[in-house]
C-alpha positions in Angstrom: 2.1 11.1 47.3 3.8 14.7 48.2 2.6 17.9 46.3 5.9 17.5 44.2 5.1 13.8 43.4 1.7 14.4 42.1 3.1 17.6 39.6 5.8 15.2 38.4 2.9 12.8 37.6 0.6 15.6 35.8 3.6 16.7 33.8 4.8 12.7 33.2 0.9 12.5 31.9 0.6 15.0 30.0 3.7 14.6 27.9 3.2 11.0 27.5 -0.6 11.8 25.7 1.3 14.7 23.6 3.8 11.9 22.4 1.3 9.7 21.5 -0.6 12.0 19.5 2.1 13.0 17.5 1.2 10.8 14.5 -1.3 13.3 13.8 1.4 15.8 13.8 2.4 17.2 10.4 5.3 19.8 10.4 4.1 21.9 7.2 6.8 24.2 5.7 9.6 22.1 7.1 11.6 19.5 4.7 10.7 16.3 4.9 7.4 17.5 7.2 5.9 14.0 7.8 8.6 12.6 9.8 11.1 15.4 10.8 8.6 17.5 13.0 7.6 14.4 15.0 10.9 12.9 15.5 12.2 16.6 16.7 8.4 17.0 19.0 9.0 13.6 20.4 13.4 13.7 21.6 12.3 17.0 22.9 9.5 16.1 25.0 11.4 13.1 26.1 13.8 15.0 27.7 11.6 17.3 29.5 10.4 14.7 31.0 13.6 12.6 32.7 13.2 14.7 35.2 9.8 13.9 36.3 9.9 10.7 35.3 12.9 9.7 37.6 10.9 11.0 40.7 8.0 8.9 40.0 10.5 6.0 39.3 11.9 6.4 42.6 8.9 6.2 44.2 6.9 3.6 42.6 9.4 0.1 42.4 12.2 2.0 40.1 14.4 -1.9 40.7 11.1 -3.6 39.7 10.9 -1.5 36.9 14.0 -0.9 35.5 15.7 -3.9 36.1 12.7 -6.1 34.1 14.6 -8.5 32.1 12.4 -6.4 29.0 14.4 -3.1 29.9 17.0 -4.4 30.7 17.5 -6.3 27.2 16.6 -2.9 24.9 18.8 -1.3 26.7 22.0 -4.0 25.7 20.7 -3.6 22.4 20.8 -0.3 22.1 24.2 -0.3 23.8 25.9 -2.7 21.4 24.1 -0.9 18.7 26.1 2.5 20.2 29.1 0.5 20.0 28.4 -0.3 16.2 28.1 3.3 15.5 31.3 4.2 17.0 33.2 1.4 15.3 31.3 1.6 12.1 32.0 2.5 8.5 30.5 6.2 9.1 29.7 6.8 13.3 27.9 10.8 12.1 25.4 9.0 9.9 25.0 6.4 12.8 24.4 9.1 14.9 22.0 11.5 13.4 20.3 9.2 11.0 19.0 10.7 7.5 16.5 13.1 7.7 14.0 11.1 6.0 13.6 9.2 8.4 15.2 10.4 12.0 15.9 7.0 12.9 19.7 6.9 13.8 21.1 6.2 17.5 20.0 9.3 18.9 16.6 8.5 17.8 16.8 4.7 19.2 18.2 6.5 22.8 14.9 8.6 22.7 12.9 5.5 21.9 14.5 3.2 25.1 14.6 6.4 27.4 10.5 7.2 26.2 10.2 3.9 27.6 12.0 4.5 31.4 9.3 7.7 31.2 6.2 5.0 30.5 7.2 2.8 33.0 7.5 5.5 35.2 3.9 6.8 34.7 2.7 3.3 34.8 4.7 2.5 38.0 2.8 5.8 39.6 -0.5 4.1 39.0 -1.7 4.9 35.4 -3.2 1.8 34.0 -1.5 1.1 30.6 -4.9 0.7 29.5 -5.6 4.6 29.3 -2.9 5.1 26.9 -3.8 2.3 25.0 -7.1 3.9 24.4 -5.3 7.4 23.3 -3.4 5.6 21.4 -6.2 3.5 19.7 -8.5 6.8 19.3 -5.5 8.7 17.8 -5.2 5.5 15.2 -8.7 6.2 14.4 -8.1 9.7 13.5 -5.0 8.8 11.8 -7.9 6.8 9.6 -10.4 9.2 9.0 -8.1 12.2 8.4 -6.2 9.5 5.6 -9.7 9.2 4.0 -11.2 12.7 4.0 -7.4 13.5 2.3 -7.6 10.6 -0.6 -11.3 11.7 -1.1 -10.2 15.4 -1.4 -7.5 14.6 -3.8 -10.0 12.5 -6.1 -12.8 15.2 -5.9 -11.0 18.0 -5.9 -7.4 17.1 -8.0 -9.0 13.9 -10.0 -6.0 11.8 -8.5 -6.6 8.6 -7.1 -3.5 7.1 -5.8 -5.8 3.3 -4.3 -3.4 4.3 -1.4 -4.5 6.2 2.1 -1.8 7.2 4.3 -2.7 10.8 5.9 -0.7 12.2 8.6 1.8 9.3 7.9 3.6 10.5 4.4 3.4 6.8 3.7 0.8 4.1 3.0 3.3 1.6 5.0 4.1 3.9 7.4 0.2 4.2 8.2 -0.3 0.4 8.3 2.6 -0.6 9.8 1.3 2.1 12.5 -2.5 0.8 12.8 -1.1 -3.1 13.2 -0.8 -2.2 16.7 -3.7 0.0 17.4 -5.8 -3.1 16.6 -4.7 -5.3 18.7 -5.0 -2.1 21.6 -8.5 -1.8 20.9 -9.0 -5.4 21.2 -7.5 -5.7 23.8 -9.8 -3.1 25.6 -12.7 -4.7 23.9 -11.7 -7.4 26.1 -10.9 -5.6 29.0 -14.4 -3.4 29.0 -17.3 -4.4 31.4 -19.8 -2.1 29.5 -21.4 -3.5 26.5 -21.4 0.1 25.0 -17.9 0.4 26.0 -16.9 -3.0 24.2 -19.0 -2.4 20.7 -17.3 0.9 20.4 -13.5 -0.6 20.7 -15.0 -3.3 18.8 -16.2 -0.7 16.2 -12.3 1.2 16.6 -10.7 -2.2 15.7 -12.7 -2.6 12.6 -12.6 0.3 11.2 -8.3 0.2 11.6 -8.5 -3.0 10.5 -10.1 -1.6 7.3 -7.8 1.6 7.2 -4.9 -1.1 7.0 -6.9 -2.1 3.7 -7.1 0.9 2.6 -3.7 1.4 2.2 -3.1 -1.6 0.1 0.3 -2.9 2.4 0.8 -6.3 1.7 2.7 -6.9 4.4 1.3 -5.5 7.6 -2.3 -6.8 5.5 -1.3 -10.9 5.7 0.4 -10.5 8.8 -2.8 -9.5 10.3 -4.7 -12.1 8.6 -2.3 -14.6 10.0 -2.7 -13.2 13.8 -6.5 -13.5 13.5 -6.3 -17.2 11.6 -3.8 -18.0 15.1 -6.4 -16.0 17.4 -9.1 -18.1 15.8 -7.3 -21.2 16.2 -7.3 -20.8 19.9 -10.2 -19.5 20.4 -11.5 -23.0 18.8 -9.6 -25.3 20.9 -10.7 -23.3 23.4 -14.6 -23.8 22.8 -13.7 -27.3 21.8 -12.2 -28.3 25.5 -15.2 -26.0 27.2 -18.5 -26.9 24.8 -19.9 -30.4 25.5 -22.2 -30.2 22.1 -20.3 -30.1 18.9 -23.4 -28.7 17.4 -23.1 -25.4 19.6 -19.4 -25.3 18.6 -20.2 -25.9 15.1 -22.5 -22.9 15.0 -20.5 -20.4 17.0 -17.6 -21.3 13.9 -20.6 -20.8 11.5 -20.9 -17.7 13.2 -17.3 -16.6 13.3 -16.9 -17.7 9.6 -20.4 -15.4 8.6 -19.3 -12.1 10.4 -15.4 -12.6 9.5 -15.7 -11.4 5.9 -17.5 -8.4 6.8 -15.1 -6.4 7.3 -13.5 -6.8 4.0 -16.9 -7.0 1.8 -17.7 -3.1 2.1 -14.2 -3.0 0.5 -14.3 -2.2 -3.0 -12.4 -4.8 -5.3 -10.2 -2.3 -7.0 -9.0 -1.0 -3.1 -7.1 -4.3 -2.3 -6.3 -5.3 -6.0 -2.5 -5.0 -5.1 -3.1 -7.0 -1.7 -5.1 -9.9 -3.9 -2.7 -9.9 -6.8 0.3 -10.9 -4.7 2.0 -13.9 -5.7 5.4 -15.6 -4.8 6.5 -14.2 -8.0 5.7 -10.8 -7.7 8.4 -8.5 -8.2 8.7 -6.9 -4.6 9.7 -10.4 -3.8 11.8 -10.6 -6.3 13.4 -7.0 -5.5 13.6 -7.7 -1.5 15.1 -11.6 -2.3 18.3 -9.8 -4.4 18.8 -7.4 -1.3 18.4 -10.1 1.3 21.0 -11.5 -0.4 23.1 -8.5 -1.2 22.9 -7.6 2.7 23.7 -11.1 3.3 27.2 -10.5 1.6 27.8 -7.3 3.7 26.8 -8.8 7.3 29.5 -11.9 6.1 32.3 -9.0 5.5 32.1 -7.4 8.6 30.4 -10.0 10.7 31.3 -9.1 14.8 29.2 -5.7 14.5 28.5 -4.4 11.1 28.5 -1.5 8.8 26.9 0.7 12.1 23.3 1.5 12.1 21.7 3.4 9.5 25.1 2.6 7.0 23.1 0.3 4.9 23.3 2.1 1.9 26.7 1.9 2.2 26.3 -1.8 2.2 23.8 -1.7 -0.6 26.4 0.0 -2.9 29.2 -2.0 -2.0 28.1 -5.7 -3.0 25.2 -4.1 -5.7 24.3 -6.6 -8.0 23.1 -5.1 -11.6 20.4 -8.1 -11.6 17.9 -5.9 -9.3 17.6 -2.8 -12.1 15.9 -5.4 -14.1 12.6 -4.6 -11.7 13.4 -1.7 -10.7 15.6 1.8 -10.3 15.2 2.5 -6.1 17.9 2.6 -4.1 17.5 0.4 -0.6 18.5 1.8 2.4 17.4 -0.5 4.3 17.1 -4.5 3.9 13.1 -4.4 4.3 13.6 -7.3 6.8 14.6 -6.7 10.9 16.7 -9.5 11.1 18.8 -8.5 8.2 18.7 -5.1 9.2 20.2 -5.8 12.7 22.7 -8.3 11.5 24.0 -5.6 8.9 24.1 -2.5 11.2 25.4 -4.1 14.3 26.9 -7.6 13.2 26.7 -10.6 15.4 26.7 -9.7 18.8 23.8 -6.8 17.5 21.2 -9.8 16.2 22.1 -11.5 19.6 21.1 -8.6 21.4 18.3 -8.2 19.3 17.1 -11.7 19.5 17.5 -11.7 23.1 15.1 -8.7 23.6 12.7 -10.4 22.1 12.9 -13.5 23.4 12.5 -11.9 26.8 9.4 -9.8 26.2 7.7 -12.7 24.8 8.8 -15.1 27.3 7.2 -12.3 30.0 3.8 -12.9 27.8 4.1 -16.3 28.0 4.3 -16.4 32.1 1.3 -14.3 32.3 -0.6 -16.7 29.8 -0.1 -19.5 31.8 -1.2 -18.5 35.0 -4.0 -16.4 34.0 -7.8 -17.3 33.0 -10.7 -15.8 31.4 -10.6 -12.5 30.0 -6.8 -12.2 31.2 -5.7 -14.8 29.7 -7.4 -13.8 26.2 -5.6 -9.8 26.5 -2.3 -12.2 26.8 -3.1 -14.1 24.0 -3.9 -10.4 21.7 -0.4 -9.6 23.0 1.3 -12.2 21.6 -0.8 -11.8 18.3 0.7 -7.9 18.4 4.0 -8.9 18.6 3.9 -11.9 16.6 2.1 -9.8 13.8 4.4 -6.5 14.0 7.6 -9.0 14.0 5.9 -10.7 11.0 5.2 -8.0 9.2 8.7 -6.3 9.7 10.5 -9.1 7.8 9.1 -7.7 4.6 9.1 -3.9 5.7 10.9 -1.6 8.4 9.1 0.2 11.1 9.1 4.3 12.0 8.4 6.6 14.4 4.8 5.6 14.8 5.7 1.9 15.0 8.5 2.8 17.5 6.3 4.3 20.4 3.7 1.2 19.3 6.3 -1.2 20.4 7.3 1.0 23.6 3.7 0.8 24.7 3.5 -2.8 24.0 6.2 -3.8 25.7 5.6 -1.9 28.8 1.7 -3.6 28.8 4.0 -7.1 28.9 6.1 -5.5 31.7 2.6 -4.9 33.7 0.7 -7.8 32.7 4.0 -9.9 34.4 4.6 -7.3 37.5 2.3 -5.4 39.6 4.5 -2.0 39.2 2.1 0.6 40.4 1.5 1.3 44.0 4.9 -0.5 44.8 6.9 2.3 47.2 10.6 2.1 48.0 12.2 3.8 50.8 14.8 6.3 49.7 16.0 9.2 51.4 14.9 12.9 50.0 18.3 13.9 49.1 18.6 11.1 47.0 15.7 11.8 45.4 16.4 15.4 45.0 19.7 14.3 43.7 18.3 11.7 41.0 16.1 14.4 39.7 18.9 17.3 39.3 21.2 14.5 37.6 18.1 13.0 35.2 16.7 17.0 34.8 20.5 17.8 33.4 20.9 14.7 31.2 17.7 15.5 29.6 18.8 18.8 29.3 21.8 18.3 27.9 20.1 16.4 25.0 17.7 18.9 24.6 20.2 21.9 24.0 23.2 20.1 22.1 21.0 17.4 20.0 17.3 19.3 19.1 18.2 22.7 19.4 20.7 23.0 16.3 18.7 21.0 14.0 15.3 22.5 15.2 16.7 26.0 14.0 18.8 24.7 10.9 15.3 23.4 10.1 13.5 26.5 10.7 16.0 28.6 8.4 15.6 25.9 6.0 12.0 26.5 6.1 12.4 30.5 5.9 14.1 30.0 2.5 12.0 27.9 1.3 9.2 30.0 1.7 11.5 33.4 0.2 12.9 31.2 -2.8 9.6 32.3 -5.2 9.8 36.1 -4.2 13.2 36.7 -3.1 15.9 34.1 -4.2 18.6 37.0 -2.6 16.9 36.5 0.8 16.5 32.8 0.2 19.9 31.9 -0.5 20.9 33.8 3.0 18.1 32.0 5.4 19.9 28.7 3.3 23.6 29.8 4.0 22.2 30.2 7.8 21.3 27.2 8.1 24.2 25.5 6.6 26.0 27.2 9.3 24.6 25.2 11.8 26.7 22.0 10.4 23.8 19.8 11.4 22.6 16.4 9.4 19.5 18.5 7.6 22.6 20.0 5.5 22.2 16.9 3.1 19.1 17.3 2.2 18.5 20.8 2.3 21.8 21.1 -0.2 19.9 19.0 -2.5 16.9 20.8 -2.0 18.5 23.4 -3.1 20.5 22.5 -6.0 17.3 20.8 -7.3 15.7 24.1 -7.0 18.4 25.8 -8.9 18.4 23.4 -11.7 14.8 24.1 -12.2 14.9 27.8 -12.1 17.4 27.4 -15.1 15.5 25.2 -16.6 12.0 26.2 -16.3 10.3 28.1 -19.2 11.1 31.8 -17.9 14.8 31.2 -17.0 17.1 33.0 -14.3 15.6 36.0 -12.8 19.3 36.9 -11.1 22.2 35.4 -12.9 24.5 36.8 -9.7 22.2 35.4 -7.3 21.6 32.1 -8.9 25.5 31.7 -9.4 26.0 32.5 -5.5 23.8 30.0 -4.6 25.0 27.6 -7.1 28.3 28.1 -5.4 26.8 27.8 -2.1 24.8 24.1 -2.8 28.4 22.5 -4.2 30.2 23.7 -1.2 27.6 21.9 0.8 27.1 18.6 -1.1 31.0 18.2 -1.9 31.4 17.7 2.0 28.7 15.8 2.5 30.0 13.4 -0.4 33.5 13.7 1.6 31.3 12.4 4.8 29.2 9.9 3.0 30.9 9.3 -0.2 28.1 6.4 -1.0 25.4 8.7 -1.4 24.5 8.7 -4.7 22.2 11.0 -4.6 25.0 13.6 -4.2 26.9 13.0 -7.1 23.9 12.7 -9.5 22.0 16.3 -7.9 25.8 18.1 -8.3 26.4 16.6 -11.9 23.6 17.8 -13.1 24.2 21.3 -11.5 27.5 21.2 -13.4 25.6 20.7 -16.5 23.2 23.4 -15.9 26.3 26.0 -14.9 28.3 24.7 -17.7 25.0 25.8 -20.0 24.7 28.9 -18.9 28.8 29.8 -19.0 29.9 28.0 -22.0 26.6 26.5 -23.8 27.7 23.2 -23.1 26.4 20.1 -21.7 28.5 17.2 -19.5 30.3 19.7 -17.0 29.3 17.0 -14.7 31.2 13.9 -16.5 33.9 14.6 -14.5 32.2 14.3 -10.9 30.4 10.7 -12.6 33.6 9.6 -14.0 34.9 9.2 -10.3 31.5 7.7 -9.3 31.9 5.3 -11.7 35.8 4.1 -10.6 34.4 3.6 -7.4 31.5 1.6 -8.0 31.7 -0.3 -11.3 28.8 -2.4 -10.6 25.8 0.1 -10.6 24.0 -0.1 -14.1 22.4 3.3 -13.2 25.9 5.1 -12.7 27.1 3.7 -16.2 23.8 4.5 -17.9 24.3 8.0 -16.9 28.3 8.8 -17.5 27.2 7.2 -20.7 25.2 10.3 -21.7 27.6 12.9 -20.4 30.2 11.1 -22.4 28.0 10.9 -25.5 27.3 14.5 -24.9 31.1 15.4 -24.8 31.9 13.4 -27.7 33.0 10.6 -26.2 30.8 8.5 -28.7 32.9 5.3 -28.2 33.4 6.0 -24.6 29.3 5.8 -24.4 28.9 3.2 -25.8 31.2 0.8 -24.2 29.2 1.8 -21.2 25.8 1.9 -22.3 25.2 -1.6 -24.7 24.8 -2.7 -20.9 23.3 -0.2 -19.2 20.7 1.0 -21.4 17.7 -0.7 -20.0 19.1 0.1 -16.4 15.9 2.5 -15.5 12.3 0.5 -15.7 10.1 2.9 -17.7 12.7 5.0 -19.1 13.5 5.1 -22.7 16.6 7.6 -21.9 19.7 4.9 -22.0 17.9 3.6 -25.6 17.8 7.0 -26.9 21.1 7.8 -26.2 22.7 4.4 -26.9 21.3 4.8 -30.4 22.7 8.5 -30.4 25.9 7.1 -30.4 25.6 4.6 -32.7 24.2 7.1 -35.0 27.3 9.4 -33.8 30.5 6.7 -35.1 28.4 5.6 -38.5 26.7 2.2 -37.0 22.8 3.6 -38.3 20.8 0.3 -38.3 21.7 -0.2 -35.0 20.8 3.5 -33.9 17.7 2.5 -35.5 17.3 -0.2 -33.5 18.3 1.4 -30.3 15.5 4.2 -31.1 12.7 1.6 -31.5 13.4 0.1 -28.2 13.6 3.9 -26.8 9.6 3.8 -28.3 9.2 0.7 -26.8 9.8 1.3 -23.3 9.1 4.7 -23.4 6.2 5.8 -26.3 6.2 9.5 -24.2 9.3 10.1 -26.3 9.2 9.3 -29.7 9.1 12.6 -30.3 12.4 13.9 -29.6 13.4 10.1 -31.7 11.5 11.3 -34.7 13.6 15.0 -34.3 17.0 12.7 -34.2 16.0 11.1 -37.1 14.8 14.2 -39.0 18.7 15.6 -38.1 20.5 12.4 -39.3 18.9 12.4 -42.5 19.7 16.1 -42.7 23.0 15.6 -42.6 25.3 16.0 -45.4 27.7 13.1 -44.5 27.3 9.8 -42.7 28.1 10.6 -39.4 31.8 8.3 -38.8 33.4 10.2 -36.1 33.1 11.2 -32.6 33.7 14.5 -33.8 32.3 17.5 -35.9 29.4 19.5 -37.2 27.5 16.3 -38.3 28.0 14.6 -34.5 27.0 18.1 -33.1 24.0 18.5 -35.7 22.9 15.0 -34.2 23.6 15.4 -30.3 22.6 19.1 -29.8 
């Protein structure tokens, strides 16, 4: 290995221990920090490294490599997933994802080229088992930093939330994360020769193993149980065919049954109530079984490939049924459930490719299982415990960033465990190296400048005015109109952002500090939303952020409330079906005198939002509003009901209708506005 070679491998090192760190990475001052900043950290470092990578590639058995059946199938995938997005119901949301979560095709390119740049190191002679151990050690940071914060929130802020997640944003981002890690530290548990060495990966799996506990997620919780309970299983048969005397096999399962439990004792009861109080008729179920089926209907109308990746919600809204507000008012965005989710975004020929890459990787495990023995065999055997678990536990949640670079890593240990990639040279000529690089150096830098510059600054500004916003709304609203001008996907949520922080200026106890400045960036946030909503008219979250600007504009112009009926009113032609939407045109229309109108909508609507006694309250407003009193009455003691926060403002209703001169019979008058203002 040249001078040139062993820099290419230093650099490929390096970055490859930076990526896996970066769930510890929090992006403070940036919007959406937990996710954004490592999404952004991890494309950019990727394509730094093509460069390097590709030499070492070269070198070290790149047809070996590459062409694996493993690669080979993710990279179909994320080929027919590419042609999803381009023939999909909106290819820019395909493309850039939400920035929530970073997880459109860009990010899924990154992901499958992250794992050419593994391979690459691995195929230079890095045993997969180092990064396995960062990884594992960065998992048990991930832990520790997730209890040191929930223990500084109860001591400090008297909030306990019975939910760790850290450096993740998420409790199931953090568990979905640490399913992994535990099977890596087994597996070098296994691996070590040392007894020191094996008690402390021993000691790393427990406590992640407990740190999944901790954060009270069902799902990644029983899929674990169930690898172990599978593990255990074959490590029985296994004693069984080896141990002559049942009574040494009976006390080694004594044993194993003894020490099992231990790691769950320490666990106080209240820290896994929600993981020991799930039943088949809880209400997540419930909630995930009426979007199953809801996604089902959107994979049958576009069957070949789908609504495109990351259009779910575009498939949510469009075959919505109202049944699923009687648990609960979130919007899904994704199908909780990988198989749905690939049939949905890339149709039929997407859950092929999808099943097939799969298939393939755990064929490759299977291989190396058979012909393997001892301590080999059992790493192959934790493999296929990973992957079965993680594949379990997906088909009740959805995996991230930190579950991504998981999978990479597990799927280039399979790729090792069923080749010998490293030391493997090839004989190519040095211009054809030197050529390879240049051409892998420009495609990463290509993606560097046109996909992660952009948003890196848009984000940046976006930061700079959020900072200014409390001492200099002027300055503020500038950094935001920068980074509008950047035309990235952060523009959707940094328009909310800051209409939302416009709507509480003007509401907030001291009021507008700069009527000017508050109208210019009022101006500024509808520009921005109303093309968004023109991109991705199905965001609903757009509509209801920009009606209720309207409201707050048309209170401070005219003193009135429902400027933003009209914006809801074409919501509602659209999408008929959503209880929410009708709940809230209801109240604009009550608020605009549309008693009637109100009504009509909200008699079944008005338990739309668990929790909320807002649809009751106003329901009986407008009963109250054209005469019908008993049943305002009633409409106001199921607004208690639900909601007893707010049976104050009920009693002030009450107070005003009995104030009132005449019954209130219209939809009209002082006596309507008496009641409604």
């Amino acid at each position: 290995m040249n001078l040139l070679e062993r820099l290419a491998k230093g650099a490929v090192l390096c970055g490859v221990v930076v990526i896996f760190s970066l769930p510890l990475f929090v992006a403070q001052g940036v919007l959406m920090p937990f996710t954004v900043g490592k999404a952004l950290v991890f494309r950019i470092v990727v394509d730094l490294l093509l460069a390097p990578a590709f030499l070492l590639l070269i070198r070290g058995g790149w047809r070996r490599t590459l062409g694996h059946p493993a690669v080979v199938a993710w990279g179909a995938l994320v080929l027919v997933r590419l042609l999803a997005a381009g023939l999909g119901v909106d290819p820019f949301q395909s493309f850039w994802g939400d920035l929530e979560r970073s997880q459109g095709m860009l990010m899924e390119i990154h992901v499958w080229l992250f794992l050419a740049v593994l391979a690459s190191i691995v195929a230079a002679g890095v045993r997969v088992e180092f990064f396995m151990g960062v990884s594992a050690v960065v998992a048990l940071v991930a832990v520790i930093i997730a209890v040191l914060d929930e223990m500084g929130r109860v001591i400090i802020l008297n909030v306990n939330s019975m939910r760790s997640f850290g450096t993740a944003g998420n409790p199931a981002n953090l568990a979905a994360y640490l399913l992994f890690q535990v099977y890596f530290a087994l597996i070098l548990a296994v691996k070590s020769k040392r007894n020191a060495s094996r008690a402390f990966w021993v000691f790393v799996s427990i406590v992640l193993v407990v740190g999944i506990i901790a954060t009270q997620t069902r799902a990644p919780t029983v899929s674990l149980a169930v690898g172990f309970i599978a593990l255990g299983v074959w490590v029985g048969f296994s004693f069984i065919r080896r141990i002559k005397s049942p009574a040494r096999f009976k006390s080694v399962a004594l044993s194993i049954i003894i020490i099992a439990p231990s790691v769950v004792l320490p666990t106080p009861v209240e820290r896994v109530s929600r993981i020991l109080n799930l039943s088949l008729s809880d209400t997540s179920i419930t909630q995930r079984t009426l979007v199953w089926q809801m996604e089902t209907e959107a994979f049958l109308s576009r069957p070949l490939l789908g609504w495109g990746p990351e259009n779910q919600l575009a498939a949510f809204y469009s075959f919505f049924d109202p049944a699923i507000r009687r648990f609960t008012d979130d919007v899904y965005d994704r199908a909780h459930n990988v198989v749905i989710d690939a049939a949905v975004t890339g149709g039929i020929f997407g859950l092929i490719a999808f099943v097939l890459f799969h298939t393939v990787v755990v064929t490759a495990i299977i291989r190396s299982f058979r012909r393997r023995r001892g301590a080999d065999r059992a790493i192959d055997a934790l493999l296929l415990a990973a992957w079965g678990t993680s594949v379990l536990s997906s088909m009740f949640y959805f995996n991230l960033f930190e579950s991504d670079i998981s999978l990479v890593l597990l799927t280039v240990a399979a790729i090792s465990r069923s080749l010998d990639v490293r030391g493997v040279e090839e004989i190519v000529s040095r211009s054809g190296v030197k050529k390879g690089a240049v051409a892998a150096g420009l495609i990463g830098l290509i993606l560097l400048i046109f996909t992660n510059v952009k948003p890196a600054s848009a984000l940046l500004w976006g930061a700079a005015a959020r900072d200014a916003y409390d001492s200099d709304p002027g300055r503020s609203v500038d950094f935001y109109e920068r980074a509008f001008d950047h035309q990235t996907f952060a523009n959707r949520e940094m328009g909310k952002e800051l209409a939302l922080r416009l709507i509480g200026e003007a509401q907030g106890p001291q009021g507008l500090r700069d009527s000017k400045t508050w109208l210019r960036g009022a101006d500024l946030a509808e520009e921005i939303i109303r093309d968004e909503m023109r991109r991705h008219p199905w965001g609903q979250g757009f509509w209801f952020v920009l009606s209720n600007l309207k409201d707050v504009l048309g209170t401070i112009e005219s003193g009135k409330l429902g400027q933003g009926r009209e914006l809801l009113e074409e919501v509602y032609a659209k999408y008929p079906q959503l209880v929410d939407m009708r709940r809230n045109l209801a109240i604009h229309r009550i608020q605009t005198g549309d008693a009637k109108g109100g009504i009509e909508l909200l008699e079944g609507a008005a338990g739309a939002v668990p929790g909320s006694g807002d649809g009751y309250f106003f329901l009986g407003m407008g009963y109250a509003l054209v005469g019908r009193l008993n049943e305002a009455e009633i409409a106001f003691k199921m607004s208690e009901r639900v909601d007893p926060n707010g049976s104050e403002r009920v009693a002030v209703v009450r107070e005003r209708i009995r104030q009132s001169k005449n019954p209130p019979v219209s939809t009209g008058g002082p006596d309507a506005e008496m009641i409604s203002r």
